[in-house]
N, C-alpha and C positions, 0 to 999 in steps of 0.2 A: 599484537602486531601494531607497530606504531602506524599513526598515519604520518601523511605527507606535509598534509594540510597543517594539521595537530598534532605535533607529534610528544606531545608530554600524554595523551591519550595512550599510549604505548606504556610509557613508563606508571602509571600509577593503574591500568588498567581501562574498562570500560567505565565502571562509576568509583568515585569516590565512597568513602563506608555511610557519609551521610544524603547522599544522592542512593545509593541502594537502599538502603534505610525507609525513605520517602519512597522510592519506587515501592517496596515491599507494603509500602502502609497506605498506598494511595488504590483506590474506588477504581481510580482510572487503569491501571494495571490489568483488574479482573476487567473490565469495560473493554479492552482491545483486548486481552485473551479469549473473547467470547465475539466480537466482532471481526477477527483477522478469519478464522477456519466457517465463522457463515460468509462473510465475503470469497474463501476462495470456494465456497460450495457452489454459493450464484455464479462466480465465474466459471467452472464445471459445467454446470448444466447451460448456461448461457453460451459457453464454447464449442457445446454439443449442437443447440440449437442455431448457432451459427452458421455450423460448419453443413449440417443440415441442408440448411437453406442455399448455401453456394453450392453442396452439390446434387440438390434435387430441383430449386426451386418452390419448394414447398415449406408453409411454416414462419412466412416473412412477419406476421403481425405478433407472433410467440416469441420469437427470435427477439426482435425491438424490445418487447415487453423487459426480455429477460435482460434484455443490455441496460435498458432504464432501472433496473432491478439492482443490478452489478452496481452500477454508475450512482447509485443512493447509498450504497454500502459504502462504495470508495471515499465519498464526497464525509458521512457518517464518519468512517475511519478515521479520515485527517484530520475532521475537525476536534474530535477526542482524542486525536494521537498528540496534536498542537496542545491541548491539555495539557493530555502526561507530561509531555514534555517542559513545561512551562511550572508544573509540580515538581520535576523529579530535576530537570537543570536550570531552574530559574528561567526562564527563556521559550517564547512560544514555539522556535523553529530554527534551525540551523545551530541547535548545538553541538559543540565539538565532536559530541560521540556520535552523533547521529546527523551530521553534516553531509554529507555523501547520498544518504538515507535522501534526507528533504530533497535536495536538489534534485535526485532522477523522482523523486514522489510529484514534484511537478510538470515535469513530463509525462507522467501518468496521468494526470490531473486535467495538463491540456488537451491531451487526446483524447478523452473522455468528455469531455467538455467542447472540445469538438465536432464529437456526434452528436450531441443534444442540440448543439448548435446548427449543424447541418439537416438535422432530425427536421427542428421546428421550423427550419427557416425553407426547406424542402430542395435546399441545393445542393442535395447531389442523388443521385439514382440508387438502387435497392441494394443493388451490386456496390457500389461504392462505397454505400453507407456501411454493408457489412467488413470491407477489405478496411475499411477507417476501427473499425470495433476489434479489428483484429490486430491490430497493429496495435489500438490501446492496449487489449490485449496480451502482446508479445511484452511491452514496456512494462503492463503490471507482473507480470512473471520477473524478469528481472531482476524489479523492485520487491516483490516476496521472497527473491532469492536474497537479497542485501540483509532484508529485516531478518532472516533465520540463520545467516550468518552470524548480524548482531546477535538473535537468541542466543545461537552456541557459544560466542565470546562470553555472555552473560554468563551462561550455567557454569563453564571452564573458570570462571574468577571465582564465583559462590564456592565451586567445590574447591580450589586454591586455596579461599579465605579459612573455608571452613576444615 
């Protein structure tokens, strides 16, 4: 599917044979296939522990814990995603194929960084800090939905090529 933005991304594909290539032979590949499904584990249980907490009240310092937990994986992720990337398209960030990808990945980024911010700096109340974790949240679902679309584009071309 071409994009808007890129739209020769369309016509040759998600990577080129030697940008696949690199992807297949890069450290960093296995490194985010093992960091994306424990990040969205922490998100799991930290969304549990959340949601917890707004509707009992109980569990606020578990809750926090797990967000700061979430929020080390995410923060982990990008910076070895900006890797790959930088291995596999030349380029730390906003490469064509993954263009879309970065820009809502830092929305994620902010919102999370948000609560850490509001966290330490104790500007906003309990309730707030969680509905702010939540909304990060929403935005990293999103953004996990982008990156396993990229996945499927991926596999769809490998089985193409191959």
């Amino acid at each position: 599917m071409p994009s808007e933005t890129h739209p020769e991304i369309g016509k040759r594909g998600l990577y080129t044979s030697a940008q696949r290539a690199r992807r297949d032979e890069s450290v960093w590949t296995l490194i985010q296939g093992i960091l994306a499904p424990l990040q969205f584990a922490a998100f799991l249980i930290s969304a549990a522990l959340v949601l917890r907490f707004m509707m009992t009240g109980l569990g606020y310092d578990a809750a926090t814990l797990s967000i700061l937990v979430k929020t080390g994986f995410l923060f982990l992720i990008m910076v070895t995603g900006a890797i790959w990337e930088k291995v596999v398209f030349g380029q730390y960030l906003f490469a064509p194929a993954f263009f879309w990808e970065d820009v809502f990945s830092f929305v994620v980024i902010a919102l999370h960084a948000a609560y850490v911010w509001a966290l330490f700096t104790d500007s906003l109340a309990a309730n707030a800090l969680m509905v702010l974790a939540l909304a990060a949240y929403a935005a990293y679902l999103i953004n996990a939905g982008q990156f396993l679309l990229k996945l499927r584009a991926a596999r769809l071309q490998t089985e193409a090529v191959a």
